[in-house]
Every structure is written in structure tokens, then in C-alpha cells.
C-alpha positions as CSV (number, residue, x, y, z in Angstrom):
1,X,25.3,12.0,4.8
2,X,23.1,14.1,7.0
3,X,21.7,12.6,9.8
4,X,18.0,12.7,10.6
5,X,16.0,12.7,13.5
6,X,13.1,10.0,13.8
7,X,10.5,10.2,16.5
8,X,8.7,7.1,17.6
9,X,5.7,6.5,19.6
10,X,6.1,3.7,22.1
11,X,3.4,1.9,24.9
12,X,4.8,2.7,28.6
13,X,5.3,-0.6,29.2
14,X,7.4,-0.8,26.2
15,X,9.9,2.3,26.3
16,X,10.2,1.2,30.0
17,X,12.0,-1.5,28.6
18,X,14.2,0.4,25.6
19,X,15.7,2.3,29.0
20,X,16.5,-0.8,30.6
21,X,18.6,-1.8,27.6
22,X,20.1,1.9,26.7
23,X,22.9,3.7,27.9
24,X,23.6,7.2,28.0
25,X,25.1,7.4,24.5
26,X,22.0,6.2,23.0
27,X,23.8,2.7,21.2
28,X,20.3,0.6,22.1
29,X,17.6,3.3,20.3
30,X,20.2,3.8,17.5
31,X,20.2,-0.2,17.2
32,X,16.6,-0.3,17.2
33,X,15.7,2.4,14.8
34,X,18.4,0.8,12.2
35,X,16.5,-2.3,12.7
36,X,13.1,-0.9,12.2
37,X,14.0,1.0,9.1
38,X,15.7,-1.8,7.4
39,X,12.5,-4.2,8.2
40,X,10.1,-1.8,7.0
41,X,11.6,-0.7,4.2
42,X,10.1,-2.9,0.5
43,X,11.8,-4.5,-1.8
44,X,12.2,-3.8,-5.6
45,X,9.8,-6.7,-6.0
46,X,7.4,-5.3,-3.7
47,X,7.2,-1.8,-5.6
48,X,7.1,-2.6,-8.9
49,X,3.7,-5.2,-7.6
50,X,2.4,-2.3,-5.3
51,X,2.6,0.1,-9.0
52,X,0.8,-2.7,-11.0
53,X,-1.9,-2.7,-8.0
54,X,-1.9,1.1,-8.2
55,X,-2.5,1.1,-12.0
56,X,-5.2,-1.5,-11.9
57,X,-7.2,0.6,-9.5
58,X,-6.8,3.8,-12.0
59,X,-8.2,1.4,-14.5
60,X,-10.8,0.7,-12.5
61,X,-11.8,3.8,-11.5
62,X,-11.7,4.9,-15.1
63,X,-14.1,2.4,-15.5
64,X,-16.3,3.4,-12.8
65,X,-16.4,7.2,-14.1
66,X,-17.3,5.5,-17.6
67,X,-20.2,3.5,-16.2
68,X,-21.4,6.6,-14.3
69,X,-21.3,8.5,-16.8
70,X,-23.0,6.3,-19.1
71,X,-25.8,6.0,-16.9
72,X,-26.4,9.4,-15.9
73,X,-26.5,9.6,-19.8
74,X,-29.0,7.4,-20.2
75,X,-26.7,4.9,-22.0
76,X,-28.4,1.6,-23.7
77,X,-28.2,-1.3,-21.5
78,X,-25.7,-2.9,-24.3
79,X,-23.2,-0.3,-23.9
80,X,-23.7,-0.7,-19.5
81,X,-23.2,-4.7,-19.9
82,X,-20.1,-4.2,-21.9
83,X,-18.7,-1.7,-19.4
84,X,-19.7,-4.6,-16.5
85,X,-18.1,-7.0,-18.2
86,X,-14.5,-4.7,-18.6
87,X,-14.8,-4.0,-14.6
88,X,-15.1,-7.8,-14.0
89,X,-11.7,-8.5,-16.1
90,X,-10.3,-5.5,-14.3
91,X,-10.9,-6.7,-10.4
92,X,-10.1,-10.3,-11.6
93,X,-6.9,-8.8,-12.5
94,X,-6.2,-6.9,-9.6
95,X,-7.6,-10.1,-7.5
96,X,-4.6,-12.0,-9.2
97,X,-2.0,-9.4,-8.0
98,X,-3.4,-9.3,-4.7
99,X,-3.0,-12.4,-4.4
100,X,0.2,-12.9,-6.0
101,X,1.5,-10.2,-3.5
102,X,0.0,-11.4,-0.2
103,X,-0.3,-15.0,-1.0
């Protein structure tokens, strides 16, 4: 496997403290960067929630471009209040995810 070169932006203070630790073949930053990539790095779970929460938000936006549209059309007020009402199910659905994901 190729290997790739990461950059990372640190405080003074804080790379002051990475040179303590290092040595001249670099074991310490290599350390640190395996750490910080594992640690970062999301779950299954966690995509397949952040693609529901991605699809919700199309839907919604769909909606919006719906309601906009019906009102720059100068749509009955039934047809707006129905359109409300299918936005409101949408962010209580996206609410739920939300806060299935972060708790």
C-alpha cells in the first residue's frame, strides 16, 4: 500500500510538545496520526444514519422548492396547508434521527 503524506496544523504550545516526545525517526508523529485517523474515522452505523439525515434534508428541500413554487403560483391556500403539513412530518423525522444519532 502506498504511503501518504498528511499535514497537520498544530497550536505552538502544542507541537512544542510532539518534539518533546519525538525522535529523529519520527515513531511519536507516526503514533499520533495512526491514532487520529482511527478516532476520526465513522462507523458503518454512523454512515448509513448520516445517509438517512442526508435524504431527509433532500426531501425537505424538495418540499421547500414545492411550497415556493406553489406560492409564486399563486396556489390555493388548501394546496399550501397540505404542503405545511408534509414539511412538518418531514423535520419531525429528521428531528428523530438527529436525535437518535446525537442522543
Amino acid at each position: 500500500m502506498a504511503k501518504v503524506k498528511i499535514a497537520l496544523r498544530l497550536p505552538p504550545e502544542h507541537k512544542a510538545m510532539l518534539d518533546r516526545f519525538d525522535n529523529p525517526s519520527g515513531v511519536a508523529r507516526r503514533f499520533i496520526a495512526a491514532g487520529l485517523a482511527k478516532a476520526n474515522a465513522p462507523g458503518t452505523k454512523e454512515i448509513e444514519k448520516l445517509t438517512e439525515i442526508r435524504e431527509e434534508l433532500r426531501r425537505i428541500g424538495v418540499n421547500l422548492n414545492q411550497i415556493a413554487r406553489a406560492l409564486n403560483g399563486g396556489a390555493e391556500a388548501k394546496n399550501i396547508k397540505e404542503h405545511l403539513e408534509r414539511l412538518a412530518l418531514l423535520r419531525e423525522r429528521i428531528l428523530r434521527l438527529l436525535r437518535y444519532y446525537y442522543g
